[in-house]
MINUZA-509074 format. One record per residue: x, y, z of N, C-alpha, C, O in turn; residue number from 1; chain. Coordinates in steps of 0.05 Angstrom, whole numbers. Layout:
N
n_c1, n_c2, n_c3, ca_c1, ca_c2, ca_c3, c_c1, c_c2, c_c3, o_c1, o_c2, o_c3, i, ch
X, Y, Z, X, Y, Z, X, Y, Z, X, Y, Z, NUM, A
...
***
This chain:
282
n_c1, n_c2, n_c3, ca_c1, ca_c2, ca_c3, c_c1, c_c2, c_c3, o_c1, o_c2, o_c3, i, ch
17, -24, 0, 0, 0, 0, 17, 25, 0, 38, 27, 13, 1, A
7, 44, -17, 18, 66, -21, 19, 92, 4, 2, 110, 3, 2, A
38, 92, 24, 38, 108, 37, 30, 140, 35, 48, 150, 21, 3, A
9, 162, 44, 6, 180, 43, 33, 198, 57, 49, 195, 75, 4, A
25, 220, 36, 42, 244, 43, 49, 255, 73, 29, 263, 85, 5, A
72, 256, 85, 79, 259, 115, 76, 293, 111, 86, 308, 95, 6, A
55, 299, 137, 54, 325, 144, 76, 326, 171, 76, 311, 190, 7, A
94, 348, 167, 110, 354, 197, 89, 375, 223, 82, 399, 226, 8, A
85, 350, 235, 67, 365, 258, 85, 382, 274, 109, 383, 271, 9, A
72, 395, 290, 81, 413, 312, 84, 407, 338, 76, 388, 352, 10, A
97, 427, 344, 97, 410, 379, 90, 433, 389, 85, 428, 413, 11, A
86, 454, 387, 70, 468, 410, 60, 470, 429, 39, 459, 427, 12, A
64, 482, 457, 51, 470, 483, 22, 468, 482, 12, 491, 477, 13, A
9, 454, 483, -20, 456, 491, -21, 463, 523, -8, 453, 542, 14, A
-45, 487, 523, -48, 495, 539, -83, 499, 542, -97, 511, 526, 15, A
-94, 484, 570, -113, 482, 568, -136, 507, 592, -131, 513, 615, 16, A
-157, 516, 578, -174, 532, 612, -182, 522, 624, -201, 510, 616, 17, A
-174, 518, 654, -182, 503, 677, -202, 511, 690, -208, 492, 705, 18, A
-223, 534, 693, -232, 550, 704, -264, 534, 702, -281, 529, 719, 19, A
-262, 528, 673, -302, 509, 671, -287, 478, 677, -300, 459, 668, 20, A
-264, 471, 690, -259, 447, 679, -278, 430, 713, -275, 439, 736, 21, A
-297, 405, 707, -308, 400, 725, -299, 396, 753, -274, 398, 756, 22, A
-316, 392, 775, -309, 386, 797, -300, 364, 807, -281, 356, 821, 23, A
-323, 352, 792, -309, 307, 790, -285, 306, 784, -268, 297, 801, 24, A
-279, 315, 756, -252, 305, 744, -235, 325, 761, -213, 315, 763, 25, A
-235, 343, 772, -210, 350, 794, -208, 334, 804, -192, 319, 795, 26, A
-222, 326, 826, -225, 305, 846, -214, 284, 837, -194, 276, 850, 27, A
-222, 270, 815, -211, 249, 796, -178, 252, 798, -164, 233, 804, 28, A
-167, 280, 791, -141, 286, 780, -132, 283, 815, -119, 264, 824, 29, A
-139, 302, 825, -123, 296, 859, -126, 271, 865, -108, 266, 881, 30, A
-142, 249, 860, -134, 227, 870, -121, 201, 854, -119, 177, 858, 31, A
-113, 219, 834, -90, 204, 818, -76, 210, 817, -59, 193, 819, 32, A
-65, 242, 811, -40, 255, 829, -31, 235, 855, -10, 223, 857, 33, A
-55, 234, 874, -39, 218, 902, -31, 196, 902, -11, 189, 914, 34, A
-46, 180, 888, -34, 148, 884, -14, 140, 870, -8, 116, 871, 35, A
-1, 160, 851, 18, 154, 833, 44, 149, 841, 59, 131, 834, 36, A
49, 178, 866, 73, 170, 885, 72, 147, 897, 93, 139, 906, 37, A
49, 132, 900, 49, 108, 924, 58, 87, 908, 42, 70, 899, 38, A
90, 86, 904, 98, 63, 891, 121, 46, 907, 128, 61, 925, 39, A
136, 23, 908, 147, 7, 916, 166, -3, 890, 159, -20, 873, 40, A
193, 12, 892, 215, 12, 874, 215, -18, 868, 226, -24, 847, 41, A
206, -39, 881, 212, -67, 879, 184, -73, 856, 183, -92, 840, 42, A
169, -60, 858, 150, -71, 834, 149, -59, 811, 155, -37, 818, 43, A
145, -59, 786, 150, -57, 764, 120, -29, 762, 95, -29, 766, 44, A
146, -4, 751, 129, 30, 741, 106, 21, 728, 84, 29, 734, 45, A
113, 0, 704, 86, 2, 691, 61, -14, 697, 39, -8, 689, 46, A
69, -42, 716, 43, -41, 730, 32, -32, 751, 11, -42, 759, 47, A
45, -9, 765, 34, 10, 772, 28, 33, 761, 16, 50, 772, 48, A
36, 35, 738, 21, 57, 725, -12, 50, 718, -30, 67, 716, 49, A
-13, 17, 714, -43, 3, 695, -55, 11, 718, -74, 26, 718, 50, A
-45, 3, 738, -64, -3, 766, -81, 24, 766, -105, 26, 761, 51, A
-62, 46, 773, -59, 74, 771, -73, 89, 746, -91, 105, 753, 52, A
-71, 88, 733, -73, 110, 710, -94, 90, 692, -106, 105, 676, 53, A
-101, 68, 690, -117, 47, 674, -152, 67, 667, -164, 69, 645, 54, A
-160, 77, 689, -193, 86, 685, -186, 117, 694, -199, 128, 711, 55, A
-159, 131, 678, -158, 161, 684, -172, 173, 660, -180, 196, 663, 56, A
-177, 162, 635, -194, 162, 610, -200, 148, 599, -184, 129, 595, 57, A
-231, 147, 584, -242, 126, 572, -231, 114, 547, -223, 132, 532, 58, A
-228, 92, 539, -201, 78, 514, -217, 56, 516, -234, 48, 532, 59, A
-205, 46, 485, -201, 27, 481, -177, 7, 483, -177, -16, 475, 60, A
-161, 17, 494, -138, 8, 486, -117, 16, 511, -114, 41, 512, 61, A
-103, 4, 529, -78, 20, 542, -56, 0, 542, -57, -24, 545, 62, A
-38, 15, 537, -13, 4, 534, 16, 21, 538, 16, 45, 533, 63, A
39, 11, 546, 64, 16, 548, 73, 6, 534, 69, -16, 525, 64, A
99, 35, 525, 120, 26, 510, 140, 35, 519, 138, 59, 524, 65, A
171, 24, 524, 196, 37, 536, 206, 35, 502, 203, 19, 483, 66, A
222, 64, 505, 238, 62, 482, 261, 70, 491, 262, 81, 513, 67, A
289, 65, 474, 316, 69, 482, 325, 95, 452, 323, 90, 428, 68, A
333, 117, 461, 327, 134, 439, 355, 143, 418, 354, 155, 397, 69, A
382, 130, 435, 404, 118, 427, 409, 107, 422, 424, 101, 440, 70, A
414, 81, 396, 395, 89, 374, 365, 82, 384, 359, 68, 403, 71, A
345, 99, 363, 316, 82, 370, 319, 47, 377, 337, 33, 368, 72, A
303, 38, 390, 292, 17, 389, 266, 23, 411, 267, 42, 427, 73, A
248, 8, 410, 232, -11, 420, 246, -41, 445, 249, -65, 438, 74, A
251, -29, 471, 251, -40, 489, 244, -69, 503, 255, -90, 509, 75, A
211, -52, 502, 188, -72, 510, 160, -47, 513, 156, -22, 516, 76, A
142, -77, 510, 119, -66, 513, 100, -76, 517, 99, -99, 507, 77, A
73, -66, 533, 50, -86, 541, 25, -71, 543, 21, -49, 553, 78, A
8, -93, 529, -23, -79, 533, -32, -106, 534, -21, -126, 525, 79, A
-59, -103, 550, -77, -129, 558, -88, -130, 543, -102, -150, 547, 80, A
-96, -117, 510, -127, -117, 495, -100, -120, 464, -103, -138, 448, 81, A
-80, -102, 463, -61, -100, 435, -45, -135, 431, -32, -142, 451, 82, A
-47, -148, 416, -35, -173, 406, -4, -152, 411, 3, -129, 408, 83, A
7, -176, 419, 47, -169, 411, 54, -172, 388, 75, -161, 384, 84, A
44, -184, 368, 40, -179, 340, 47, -151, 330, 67, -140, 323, 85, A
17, -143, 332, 16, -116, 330, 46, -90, 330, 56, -76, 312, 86, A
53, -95, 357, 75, -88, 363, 97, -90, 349, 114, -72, 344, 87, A
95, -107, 344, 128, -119, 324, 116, -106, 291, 134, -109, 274, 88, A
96, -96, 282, 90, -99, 263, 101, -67, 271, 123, -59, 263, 89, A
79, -44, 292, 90, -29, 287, 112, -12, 295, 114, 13, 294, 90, A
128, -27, 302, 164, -29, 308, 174, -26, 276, 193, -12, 273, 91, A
167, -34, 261, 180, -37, 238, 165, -9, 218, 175, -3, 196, 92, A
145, 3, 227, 131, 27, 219, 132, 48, 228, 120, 67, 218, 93, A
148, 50, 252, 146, 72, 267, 149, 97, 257, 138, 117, 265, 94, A
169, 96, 232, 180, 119, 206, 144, 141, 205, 141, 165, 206, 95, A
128, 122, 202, 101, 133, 195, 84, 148, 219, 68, 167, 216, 96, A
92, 135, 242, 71, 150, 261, 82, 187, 264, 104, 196, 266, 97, A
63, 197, 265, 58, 229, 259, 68, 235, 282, 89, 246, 273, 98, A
72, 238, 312, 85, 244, 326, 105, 236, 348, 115, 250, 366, 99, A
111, 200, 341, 131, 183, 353, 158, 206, 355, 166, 219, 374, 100, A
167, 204, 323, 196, 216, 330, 192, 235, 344, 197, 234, 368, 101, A
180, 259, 330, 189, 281, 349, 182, 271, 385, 199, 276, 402, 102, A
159, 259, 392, 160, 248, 420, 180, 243, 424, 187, 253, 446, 103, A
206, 226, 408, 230, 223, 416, 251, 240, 425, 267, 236, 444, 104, A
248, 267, 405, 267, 278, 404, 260, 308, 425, 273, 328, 431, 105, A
242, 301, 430, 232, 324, 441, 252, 322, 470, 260, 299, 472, 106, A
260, 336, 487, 277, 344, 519, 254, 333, 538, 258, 314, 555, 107, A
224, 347, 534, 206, 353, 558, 185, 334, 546, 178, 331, 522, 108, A
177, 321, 574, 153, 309, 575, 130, 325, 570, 130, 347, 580, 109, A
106, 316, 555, 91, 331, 552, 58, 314, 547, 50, 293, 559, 110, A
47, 326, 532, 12, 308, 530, 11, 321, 504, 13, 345, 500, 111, A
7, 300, 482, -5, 304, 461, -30, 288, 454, -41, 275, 471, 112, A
-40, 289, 429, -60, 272, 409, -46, 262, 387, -27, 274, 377, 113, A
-51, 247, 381, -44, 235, 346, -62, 259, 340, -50, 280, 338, 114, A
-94, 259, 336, -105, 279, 317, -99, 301, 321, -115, 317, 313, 115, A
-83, 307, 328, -79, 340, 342, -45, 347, 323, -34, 370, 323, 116, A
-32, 320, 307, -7, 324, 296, -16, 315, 272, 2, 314, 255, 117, A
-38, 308, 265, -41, 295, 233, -76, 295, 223, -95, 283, 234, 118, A
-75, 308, 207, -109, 304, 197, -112, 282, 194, -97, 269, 180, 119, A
-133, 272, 206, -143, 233, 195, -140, 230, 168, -131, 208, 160, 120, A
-146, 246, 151, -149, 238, 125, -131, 234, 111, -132, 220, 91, 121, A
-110, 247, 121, -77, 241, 118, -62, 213, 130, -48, 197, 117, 122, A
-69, 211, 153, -61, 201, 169, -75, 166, 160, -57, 150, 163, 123, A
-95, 155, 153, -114, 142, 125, -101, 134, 109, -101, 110, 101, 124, A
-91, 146, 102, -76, 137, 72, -43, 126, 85, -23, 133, 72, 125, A
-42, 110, 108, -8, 114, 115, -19, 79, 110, -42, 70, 106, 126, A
6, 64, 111, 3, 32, 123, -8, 36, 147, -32, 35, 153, 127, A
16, 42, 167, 15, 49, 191, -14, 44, 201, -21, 31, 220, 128, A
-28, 58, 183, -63, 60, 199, -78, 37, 186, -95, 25, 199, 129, A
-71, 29, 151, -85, 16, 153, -86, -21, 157, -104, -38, 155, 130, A
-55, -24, 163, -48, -47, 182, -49, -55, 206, -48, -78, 215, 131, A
-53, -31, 219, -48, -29, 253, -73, -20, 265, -87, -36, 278, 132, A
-81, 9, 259, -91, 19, 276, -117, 21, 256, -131, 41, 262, 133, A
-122, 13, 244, -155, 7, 232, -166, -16, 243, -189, -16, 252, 134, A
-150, -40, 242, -164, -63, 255, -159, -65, 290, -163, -86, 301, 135, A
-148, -37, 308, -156, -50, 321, -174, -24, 326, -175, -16, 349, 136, A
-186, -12, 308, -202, 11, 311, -189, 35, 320, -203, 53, 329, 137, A
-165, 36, 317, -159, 66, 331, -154, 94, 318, -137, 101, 302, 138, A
-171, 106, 329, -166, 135, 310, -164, 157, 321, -169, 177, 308, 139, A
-157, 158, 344, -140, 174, 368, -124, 162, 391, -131, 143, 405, 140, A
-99, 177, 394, -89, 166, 408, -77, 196, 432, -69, 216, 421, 141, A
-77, 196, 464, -71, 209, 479, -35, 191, 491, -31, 168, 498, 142, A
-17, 213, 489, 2, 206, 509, 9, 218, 530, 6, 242, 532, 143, A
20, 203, 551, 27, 211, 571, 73, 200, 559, 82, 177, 558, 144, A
86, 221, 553, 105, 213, 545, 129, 223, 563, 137, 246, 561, 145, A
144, 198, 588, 155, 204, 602, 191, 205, 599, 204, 185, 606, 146, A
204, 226, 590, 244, 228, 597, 257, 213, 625, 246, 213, 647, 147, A
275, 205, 621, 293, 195, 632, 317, 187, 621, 320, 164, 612, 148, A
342, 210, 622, 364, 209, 607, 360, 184, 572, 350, 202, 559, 149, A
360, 165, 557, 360, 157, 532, 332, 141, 538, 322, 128, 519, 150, A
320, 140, 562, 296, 127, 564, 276, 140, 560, 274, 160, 574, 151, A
256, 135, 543, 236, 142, 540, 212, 127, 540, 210, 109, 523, 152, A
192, 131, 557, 162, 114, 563, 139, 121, 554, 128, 136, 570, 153, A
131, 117, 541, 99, 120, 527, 74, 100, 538, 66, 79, 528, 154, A
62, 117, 566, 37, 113, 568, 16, 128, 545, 17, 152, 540, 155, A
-8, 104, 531, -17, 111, 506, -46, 98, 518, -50, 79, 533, 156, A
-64, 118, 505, -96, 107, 517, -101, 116, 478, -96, 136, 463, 157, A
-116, 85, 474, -127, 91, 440, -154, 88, 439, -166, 76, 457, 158, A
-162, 95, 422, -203, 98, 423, -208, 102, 396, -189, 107, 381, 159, A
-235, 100, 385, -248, 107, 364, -254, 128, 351, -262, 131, 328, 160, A
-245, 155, 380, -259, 176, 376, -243, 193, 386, -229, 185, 404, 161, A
-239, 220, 378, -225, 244, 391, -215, 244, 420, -233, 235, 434, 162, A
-201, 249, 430, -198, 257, 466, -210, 285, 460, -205, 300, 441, 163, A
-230, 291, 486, -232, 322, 484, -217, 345, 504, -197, 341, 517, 164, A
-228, 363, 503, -205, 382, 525, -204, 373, 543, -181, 367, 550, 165, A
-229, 365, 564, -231, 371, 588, -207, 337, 600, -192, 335, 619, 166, A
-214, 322, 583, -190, 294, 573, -167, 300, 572, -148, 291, 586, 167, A
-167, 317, 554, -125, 323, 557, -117, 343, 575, -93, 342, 581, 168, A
-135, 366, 587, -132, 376, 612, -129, 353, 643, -117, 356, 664, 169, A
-140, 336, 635, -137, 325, 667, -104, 306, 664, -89, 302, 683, 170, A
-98, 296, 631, -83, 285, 630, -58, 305, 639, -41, 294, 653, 171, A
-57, 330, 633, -41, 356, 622, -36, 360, 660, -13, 369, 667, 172, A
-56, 355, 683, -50, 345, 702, -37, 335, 720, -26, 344, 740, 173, A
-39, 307, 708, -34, 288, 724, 6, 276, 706, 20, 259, 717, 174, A
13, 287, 686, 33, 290, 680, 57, 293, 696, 75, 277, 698, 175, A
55, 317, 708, 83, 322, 721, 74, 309, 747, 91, 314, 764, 176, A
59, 297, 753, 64, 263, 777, 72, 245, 771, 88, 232, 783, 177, A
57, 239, 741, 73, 221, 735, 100, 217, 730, 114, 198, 738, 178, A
107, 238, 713, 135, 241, 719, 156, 235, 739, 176, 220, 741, 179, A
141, 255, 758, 157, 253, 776, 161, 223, 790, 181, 210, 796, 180, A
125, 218, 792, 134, 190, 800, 155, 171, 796, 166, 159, 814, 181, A
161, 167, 768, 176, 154, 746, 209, 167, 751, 226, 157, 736, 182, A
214, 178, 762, 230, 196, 760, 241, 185, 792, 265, 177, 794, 183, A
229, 184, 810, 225, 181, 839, 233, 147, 845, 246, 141, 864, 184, A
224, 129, 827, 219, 100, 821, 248, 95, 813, 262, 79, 825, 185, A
256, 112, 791, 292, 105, 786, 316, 111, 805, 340, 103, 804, 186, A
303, 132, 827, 332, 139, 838, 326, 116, 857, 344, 99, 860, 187, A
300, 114, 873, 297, 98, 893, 314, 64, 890, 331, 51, 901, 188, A
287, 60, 859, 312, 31, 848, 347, 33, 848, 359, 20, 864, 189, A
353, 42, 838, 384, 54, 839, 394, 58, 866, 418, 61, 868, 190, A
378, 60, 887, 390, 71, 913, 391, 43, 929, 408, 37, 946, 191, A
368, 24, 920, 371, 2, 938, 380, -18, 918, 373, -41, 925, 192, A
398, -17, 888, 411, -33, 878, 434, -32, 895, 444, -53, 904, 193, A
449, 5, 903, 476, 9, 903, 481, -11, 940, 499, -25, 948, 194, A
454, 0, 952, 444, -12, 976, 462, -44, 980, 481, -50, 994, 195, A
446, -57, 963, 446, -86, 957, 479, -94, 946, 492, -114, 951, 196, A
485, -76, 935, 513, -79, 923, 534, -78, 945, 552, -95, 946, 197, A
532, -61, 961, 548, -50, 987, 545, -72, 1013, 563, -79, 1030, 198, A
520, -78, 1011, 523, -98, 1024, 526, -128, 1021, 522, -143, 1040, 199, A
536, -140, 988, 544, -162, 987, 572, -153, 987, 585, -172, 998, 200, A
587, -137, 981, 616, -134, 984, 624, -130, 1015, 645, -140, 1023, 201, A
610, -119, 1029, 606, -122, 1061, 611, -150, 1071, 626, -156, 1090, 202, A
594, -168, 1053, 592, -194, 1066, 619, -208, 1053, 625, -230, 1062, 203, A
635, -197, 1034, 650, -211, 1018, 678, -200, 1037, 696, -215, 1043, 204, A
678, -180, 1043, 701, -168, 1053, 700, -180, 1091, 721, -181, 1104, 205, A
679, -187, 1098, 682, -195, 1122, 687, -230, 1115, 682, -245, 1133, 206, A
692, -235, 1102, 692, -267, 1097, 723, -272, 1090, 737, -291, 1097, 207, A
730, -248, 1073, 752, -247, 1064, 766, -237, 1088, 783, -254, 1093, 208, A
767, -219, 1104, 781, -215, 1127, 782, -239, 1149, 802, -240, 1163, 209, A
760, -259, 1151, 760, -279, 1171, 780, -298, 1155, 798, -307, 1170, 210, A
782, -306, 1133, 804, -327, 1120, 832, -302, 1110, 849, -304, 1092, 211, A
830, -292, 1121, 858, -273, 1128, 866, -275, 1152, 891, -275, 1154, 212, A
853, -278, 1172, 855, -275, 1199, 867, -308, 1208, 886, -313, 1223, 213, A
857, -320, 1198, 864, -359, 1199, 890, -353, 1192, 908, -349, 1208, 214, A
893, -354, 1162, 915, -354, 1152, 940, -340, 1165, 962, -352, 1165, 215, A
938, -312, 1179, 958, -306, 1198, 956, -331, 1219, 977, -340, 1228, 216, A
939, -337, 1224, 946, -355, 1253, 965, -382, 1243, 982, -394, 1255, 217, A
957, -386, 1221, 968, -403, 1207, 998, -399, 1207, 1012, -413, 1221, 218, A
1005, -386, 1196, 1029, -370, 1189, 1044, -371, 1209, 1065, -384, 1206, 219, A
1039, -360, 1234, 1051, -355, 1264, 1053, -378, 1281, 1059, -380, 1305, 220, A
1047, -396, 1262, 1047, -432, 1275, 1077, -437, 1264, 1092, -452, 1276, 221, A
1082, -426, 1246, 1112, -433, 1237, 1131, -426, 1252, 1129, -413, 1272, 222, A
1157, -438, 1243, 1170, -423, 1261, 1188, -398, 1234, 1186, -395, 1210, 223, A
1208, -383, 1259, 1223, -358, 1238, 1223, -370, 1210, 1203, -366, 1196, 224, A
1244, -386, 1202, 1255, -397, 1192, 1234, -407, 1169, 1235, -398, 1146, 225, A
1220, -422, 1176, 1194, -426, 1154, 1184, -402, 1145, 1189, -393, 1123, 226, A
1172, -392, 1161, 1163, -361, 1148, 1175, -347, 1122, 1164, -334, 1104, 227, A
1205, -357, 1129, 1228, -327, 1112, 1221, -352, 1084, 1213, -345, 1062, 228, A
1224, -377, 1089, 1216, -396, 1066, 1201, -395, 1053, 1205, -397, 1029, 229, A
1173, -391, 1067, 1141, -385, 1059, 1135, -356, 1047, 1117, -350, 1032, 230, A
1155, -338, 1058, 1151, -320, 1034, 1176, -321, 1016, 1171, -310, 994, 231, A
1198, -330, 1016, 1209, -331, 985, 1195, -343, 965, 1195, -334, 943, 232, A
1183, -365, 973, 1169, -386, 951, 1140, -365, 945, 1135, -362, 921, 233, A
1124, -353, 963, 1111, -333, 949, 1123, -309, 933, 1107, -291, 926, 234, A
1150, -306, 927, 1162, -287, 901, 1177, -295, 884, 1195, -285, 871, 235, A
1160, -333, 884, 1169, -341, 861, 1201, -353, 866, 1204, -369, 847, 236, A
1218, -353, 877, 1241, -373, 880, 1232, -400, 883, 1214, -413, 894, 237, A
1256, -405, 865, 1255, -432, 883, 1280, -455, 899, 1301, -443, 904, 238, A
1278, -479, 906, 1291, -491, 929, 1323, -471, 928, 1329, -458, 948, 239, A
1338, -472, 909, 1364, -464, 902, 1365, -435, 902, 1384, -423, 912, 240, A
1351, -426, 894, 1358, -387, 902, 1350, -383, 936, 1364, -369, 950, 241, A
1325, -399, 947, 1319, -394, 970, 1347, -404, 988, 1363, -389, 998, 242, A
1349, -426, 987, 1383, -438, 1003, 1400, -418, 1000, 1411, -414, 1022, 243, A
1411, -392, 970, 1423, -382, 970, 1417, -355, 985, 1437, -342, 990, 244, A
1396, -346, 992, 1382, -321, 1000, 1385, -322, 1031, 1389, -304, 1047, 245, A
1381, -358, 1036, 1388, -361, 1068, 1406, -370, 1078, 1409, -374, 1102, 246, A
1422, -376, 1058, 1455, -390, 1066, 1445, -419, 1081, 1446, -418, 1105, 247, A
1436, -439, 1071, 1429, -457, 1074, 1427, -487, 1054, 1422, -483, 1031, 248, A
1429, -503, 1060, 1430, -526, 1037, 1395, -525, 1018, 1376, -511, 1025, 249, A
1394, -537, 1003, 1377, -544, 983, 1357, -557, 998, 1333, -554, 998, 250, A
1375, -576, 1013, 1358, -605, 1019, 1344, -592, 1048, 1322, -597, 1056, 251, A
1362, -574, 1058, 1341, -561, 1082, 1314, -547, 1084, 1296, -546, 1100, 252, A
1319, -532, 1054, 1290, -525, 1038, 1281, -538, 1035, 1258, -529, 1033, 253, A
1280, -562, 1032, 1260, -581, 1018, 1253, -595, 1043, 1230, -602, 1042, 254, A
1265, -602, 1063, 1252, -615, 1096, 1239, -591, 1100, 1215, -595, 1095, 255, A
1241, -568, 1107, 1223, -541, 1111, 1199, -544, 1094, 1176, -550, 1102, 256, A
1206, -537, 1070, 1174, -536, 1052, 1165, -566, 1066, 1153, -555, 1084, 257, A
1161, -593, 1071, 1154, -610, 1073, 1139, -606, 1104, 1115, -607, 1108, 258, A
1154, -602, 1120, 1149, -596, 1139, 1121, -574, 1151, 1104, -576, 1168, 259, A
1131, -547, 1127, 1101, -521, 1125, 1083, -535, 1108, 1060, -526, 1113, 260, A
1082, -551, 1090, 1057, -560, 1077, 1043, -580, 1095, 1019, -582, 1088, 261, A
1050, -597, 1116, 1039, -614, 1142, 1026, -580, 1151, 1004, -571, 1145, 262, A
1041, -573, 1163, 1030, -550, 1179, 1001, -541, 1168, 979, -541, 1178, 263, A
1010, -534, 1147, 994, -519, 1129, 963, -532, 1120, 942, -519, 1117, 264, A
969, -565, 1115, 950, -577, 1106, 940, -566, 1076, 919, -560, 1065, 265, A
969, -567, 1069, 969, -562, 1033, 986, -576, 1019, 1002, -587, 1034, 266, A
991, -581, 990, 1011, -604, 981, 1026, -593, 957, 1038, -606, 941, 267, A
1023, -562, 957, 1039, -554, 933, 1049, -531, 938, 1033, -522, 955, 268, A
1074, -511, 932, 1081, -483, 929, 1059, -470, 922, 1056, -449, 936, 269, A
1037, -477, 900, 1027, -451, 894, 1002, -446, 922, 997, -426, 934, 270, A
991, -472, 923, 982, -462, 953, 991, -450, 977, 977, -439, 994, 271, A
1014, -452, 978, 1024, -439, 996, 1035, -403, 996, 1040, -386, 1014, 272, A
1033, -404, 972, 1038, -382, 962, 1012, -370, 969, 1008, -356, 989, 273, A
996, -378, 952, 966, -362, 956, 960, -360, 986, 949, -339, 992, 274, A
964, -373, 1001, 961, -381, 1030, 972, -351, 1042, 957, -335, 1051, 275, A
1009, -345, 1039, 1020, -327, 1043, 1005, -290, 1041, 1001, -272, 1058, 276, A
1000, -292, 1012, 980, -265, 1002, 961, -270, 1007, 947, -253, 997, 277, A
941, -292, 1024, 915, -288, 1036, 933, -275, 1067, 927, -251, 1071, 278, A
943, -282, 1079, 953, -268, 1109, 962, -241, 1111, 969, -229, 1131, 279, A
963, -231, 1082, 975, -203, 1080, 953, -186, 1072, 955, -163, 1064, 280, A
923, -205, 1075, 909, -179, 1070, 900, -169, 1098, 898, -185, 1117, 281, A
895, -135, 1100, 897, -131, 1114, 866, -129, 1124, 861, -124, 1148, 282, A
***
């Protein structure tokens, strides 16, 4: 199918009058504002966003998408009602959707429409629409499109029919919570990864200090004389340079090493070696 002509939409702030906007849907908006912070870095943003944000407008359709914007790709993504099909199909179309890129390229999170960046009638004539988003009926789409340094998240509510103001006002809302939320969710995750990190090297360094601590005792079981042995053979000499370093026979090195590896309860130089630089940690 012959793709229609790409109009370059705008990005202009939409800015909405709050003043007739109802009493419900405030109410609505403050108590989705409040629940959005109420998250637990251990459970996954976007099913707290469904939980959350699922009945903030009427759709057909809700779904996430993470994108990586260095280069583009497609992440992951999930909707309960969109086939993963779908997805992969329009992963490979994305060139066509009217306000993906610039969503990409844009700095600031913001709230748009598909109809609000492309006349339908334009927008009709793409594949894009009439592979994707005709069969599963969609002919508006609202985002909620969230930054995070090359991460980018697209909460998307799709329907049959226009979003209207008082719709993209509550969304135009509940935005910079979400944000923030999302925003709040990565440092927290990150704080109890570095958390978790600090404390397995904690556990590694006290394990590593207790088989340091042996190993000196070990060591101090010898007598002088072994010792000065036990560390030449840890810098690599061997029986004949050590005899010469201690003015001693060959064969006395070799009753010594025989003697520190009983001690030791080891049967080779390089163990013993290793044995040596485990007692020297400090």
């Amino acid at each position: 199918m012959k793709m229609g002509r790409y109009v370059q939409p705008h990005m202009r702030p939409i800015v909405f009058n709050l003043h007739n906007f109802p009493v419900t849907d405030m109410e609505h908006a403050a108590t989705l504002c409040e629940r959005i912070h109420r998250i637990d870095a251990k459970e996954s943003f976007a099913n707290h966003a469904l939980v959350v944000l699922g009945n903030a407008v009427k759709h057909t359709h809700f779904s996430f998408t993470h994108f990586n914007t260095t280069p583009l790709e497609l992440v992951e993504s999930y909707s309960e009602t969109i086939p993963p099909d779908a997805f992969s199909a329009f992963k490979a179309q994305i060139d066509q959707h009217p306000l993906l890129r610039l969503l990409i390229r844009s700095p600031k999170s913001q709230i748009r429409t598909l109809q609000s960046a492309m006349p339908g009638t334009v927008f009709r004539r793409t594949e894009l629409y009439n592979e994707i988003f005709a069969p599963l009926a969609i002919e508006d789409q609202l985002f909620i499109n969230l930054r995070q340094k090359n991460d980018l998240f697209l909460i998307t509510y799709d329907r049959d029919r226009a979003f209207d103001e008082n719709e993209q006002a509550l969304m135009q809302l509940l935005q910079p919570h979400v944000q923030l939320a999302w925003e709040n969710w990565h440092r927290t995750r990150d704080l109890q990864q570095q958390v978790q990190m600090l404390k397995e090297k904690s556990i590694v360094s006290e394990a590593a200090a207790k088989q340091a601590n042996a190993a000196r005792q070990l060591m101090d079981s010898l007598t002088p004389q072994q010792r000065n042995i036990a560390e030449l053979v840890a810098q690599g000499l061997e029986n004949r340079a050590i005899a010469e370093a201690l003015h001693i026979a060959p064969k006395t090195v070799g009753k010594h090493l025989e003697n520190i590896f009983q001690t030791l309860e080891i049967h080779h130089r390089a163990a013993l070696a290793a044995r040596w630089q485990q007692a020297k940690v400090p």
